[in-house]
N, C-alpha and C positions, 0 to 999 in steps of 0.2 A: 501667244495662244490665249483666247479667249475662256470666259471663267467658266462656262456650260463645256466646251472642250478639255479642260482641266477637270473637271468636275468627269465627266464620261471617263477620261485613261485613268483614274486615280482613284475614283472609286468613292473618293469624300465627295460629299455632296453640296451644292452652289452655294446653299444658307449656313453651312458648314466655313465653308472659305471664305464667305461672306465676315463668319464670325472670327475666325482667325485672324484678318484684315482688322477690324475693330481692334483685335488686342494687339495689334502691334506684331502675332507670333508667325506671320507670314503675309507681307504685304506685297504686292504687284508691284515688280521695278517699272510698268508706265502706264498709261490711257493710249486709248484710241481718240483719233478726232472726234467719236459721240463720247468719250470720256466712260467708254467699257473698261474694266479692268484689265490688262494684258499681261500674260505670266511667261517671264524669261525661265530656260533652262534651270538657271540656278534656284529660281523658286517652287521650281516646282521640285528639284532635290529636297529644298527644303520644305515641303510639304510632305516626302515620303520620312524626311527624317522625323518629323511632329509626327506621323503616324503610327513610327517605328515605339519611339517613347510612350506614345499613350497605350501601346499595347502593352506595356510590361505596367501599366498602371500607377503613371505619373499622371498629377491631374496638371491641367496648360500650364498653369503660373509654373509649378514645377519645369517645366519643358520649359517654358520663355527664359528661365535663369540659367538652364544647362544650356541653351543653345546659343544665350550673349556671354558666359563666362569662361573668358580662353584656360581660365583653369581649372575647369568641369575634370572632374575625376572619375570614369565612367566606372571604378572598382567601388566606390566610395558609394555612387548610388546606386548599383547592383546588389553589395550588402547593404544597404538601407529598403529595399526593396524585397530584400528573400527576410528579412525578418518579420515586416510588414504581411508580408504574403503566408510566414509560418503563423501568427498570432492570429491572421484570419483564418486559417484552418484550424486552429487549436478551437475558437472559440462555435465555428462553426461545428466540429466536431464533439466538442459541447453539447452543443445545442441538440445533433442528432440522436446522442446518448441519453438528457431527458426525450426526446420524443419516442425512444425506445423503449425506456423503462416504461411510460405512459403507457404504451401500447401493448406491453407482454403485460401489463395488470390488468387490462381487460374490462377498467370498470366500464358499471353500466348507464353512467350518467354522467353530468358535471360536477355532481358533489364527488362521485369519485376524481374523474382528473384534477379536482383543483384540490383534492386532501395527497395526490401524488405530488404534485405541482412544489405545495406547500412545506411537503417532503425532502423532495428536490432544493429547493430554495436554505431551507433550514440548514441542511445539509454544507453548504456552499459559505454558512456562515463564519465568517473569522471567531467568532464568538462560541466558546465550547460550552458555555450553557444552551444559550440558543440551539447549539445544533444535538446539544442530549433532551430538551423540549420537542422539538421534530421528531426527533426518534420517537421517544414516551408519551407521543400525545394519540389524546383515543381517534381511533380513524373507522370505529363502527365496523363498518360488511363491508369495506375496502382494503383488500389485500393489498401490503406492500409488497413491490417487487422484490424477488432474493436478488436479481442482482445488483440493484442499487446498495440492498443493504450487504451485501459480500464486497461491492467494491468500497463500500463507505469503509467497513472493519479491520479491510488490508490497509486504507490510507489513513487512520485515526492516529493520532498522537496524544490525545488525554485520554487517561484513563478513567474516568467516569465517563466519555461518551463512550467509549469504547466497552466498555462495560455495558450498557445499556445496548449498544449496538449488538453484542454476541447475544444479549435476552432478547434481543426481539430475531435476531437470523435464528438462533435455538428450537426459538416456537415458529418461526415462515410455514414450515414443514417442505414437502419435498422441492428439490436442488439445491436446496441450501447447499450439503457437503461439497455437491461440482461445484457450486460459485466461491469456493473457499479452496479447494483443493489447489485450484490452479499456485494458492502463496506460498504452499510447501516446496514448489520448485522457483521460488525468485530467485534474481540474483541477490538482491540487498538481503541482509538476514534481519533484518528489521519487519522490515516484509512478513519473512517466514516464521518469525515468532510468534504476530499478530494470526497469522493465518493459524498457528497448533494450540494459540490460544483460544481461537473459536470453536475448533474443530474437537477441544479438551469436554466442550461444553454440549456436544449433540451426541446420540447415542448409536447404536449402530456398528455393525461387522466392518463395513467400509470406512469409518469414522475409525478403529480400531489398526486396522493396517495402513494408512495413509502416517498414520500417530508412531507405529511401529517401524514404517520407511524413514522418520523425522531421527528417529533413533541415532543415523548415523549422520547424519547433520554434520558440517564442518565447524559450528558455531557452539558454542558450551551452553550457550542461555538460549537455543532451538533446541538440543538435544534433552534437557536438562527436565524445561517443560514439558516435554514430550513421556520424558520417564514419568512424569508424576502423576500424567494424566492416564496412563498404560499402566501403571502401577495401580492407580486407584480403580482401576476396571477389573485387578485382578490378574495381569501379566505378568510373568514371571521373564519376559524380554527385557524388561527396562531393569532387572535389576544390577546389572553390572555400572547402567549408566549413576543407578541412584546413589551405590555406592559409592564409585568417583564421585559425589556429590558431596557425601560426609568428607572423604577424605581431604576434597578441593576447599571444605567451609563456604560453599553456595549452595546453600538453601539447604542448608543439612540437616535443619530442620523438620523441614516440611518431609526432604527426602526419609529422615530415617521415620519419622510417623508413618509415611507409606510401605517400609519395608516392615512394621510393624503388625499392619493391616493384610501383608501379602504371607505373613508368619504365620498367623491362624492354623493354618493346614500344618501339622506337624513334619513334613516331609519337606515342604517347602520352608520350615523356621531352619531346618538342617543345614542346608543351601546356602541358606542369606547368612549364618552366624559362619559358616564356613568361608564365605566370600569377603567378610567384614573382617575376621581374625587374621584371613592373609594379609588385611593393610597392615597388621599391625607389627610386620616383619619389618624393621629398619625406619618406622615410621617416630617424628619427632615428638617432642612433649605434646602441643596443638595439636594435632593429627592425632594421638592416641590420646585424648580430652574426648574429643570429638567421635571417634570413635565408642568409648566406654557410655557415651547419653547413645548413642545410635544403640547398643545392645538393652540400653537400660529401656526401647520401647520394644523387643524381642519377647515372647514370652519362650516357656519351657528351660529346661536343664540346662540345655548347649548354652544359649546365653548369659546362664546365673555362673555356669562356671568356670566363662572366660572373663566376666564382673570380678568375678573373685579372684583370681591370675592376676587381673589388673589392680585390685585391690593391694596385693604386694608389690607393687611398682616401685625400682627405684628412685624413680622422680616423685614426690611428698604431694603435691601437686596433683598429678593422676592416681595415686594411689588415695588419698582423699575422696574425687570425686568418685571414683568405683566406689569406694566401703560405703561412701552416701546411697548409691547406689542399691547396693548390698542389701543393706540395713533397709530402706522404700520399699524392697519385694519382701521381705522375710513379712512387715509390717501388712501388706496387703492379705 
């Protein structure tokens, strides 16, 4: 069969076959008397098989080595081919997500896309000062996108860009909360801490029950933050969490200063000194230390005088730090 008849059932075209013959990856078993190319059966199998391979996106040389090596492993270059073809969509899909963010900010010229661009870029950088430079740098009447910066604050792992990241989504204004909400349902609780961490920082009804949902979190350092930031807005939800807090010795600190702050209201000091005193049933020497500084930031009677209760403490030890106690509010 002639090389324009080859060419017509096959679908590759003359200059095509023409070029296959050069590389060796399909050559005509004979000539004609005018020394036309002539293609045996078996070359032209072997032409649909070269056609076969360059559809999955082997380039020839690739094909010339599979189809002379009798120990071609077709598993071998199939995963070598699905990985090739995931990295191409990963980066492709990249790519679509800056042209997205570009696009929902709306600037109005080029200095806006390229202070986006530049964004973008910074962003991407291995380097955590560079990419808290990106964030903090002035960008004029060019809004950034909330979700570039929602997706940047779920995926940050320093804590100074990260930090920088929740002050600039804080002030975006609106969708902030949606572009952040979606991390209180991650799987990873890394994730979801990041996400209650930003969410700690904007104001708002919806910003307060998303915080309140966190509450029950499977993770101790999701639900923990969550108390702290519900606590300091004034909820009297987080206070069970906050107390496990003292009693756990994470962040019992910070937690008992917010149950302090949430005492004010003399109804609610009632509450918190009453939820605190039941840890103190069967609770060890640490645990009731820790306790005794969590009442010492309580104000009112109930507090002073379960101080004092603890000031007779068996253990010399708690019974010390209470009387220190004691003696700090008589002094105020």
């Amino acid at each position: 069969m002639l090389i324009g008849e080859v060419a017509r059932r096959s679908g590759v075209s003359a200059r095509m076959l023409r070029h296959y013959d050069s590389l060796g990856l399909v050559r005509p078993t004979g000539r004609t008397v005018g020394n036309y190319r002539e293609y045996a059966a078996e070359d032209i199998r072997r032409i649909f098989h070269v056609e076969s391979l360059r559809s999955l996106g082997l380039s020839l040389r690739e094909i010339g080595r599979a189809l002379e090596d009798p120990g071609f492993a077709p598993a071998a270059l199939v995963a070598d081919l699905i990985a090739r073809t995931e990295e191409r969509l990963r980066r492709e899909q990249e790519l679509l997500e800056r042209l997205r963010a570009v696009g929902s900010a709306q600037a109005s010229g080029w200095r806006g896309v390229l202070r986006i661009v530049a964004l973008l870029q910074g962003l991407d950088s291995p380097s955590a000062a560079r990419r808290q430079q990106a964030v903090l740098a002035p960008g004029g009447e060019v809004p950034v996108p909330v979700e570039v910066l929602a997706g940047a604050v779920l995926a940050e792992a320093d804590p100074n860009v990260a930090g920088a990241l929740r002050w600039a989504l804080a002030r975006a204004g609106g969708g902030a909360v949606a572009g952040v909400a979606a991390g209180v349902q991650a799987d990873d609780a890394v994730v979801r801490l990041r996400a209650v961490r930003a969410l700690a920082e904007m104001p708002g009804d919806e910003v307060a029950g998303l915080l309140a949902d966190a509450l029950g979190d499977a993770d101790a350092a999701v639900r923990g933050r969550a108390a702290l930031a519900l606590g300091a807005r004034g909820s009297m939800a987080a206070v069970p969490v906050l107390v496990g807090m003292v009693v756990a010795g994470v962040s019992d600190v910070e937690a008992a200063e917010v149950l302090g702050g949430l005492s004010a209201d003399p109804v609610r000091a009632d509450r918190i000194v009453g939820a605190l005193a039941g840890e103190l049933v069967g609770a060890d020497v640490a645990v009731r230390i820790r306790l005794a500084q969590a009442f010492a930031e309580l104000p009112g009677a109930g507090a002073r005088v379960v101080l004092e209760r603890l000031a007779g403490d068996e253990d010399r030890s708690v019974a010390l730090v209470a009387a220190a106690f004691v003696r700090m509010r008589e002094d105020l």
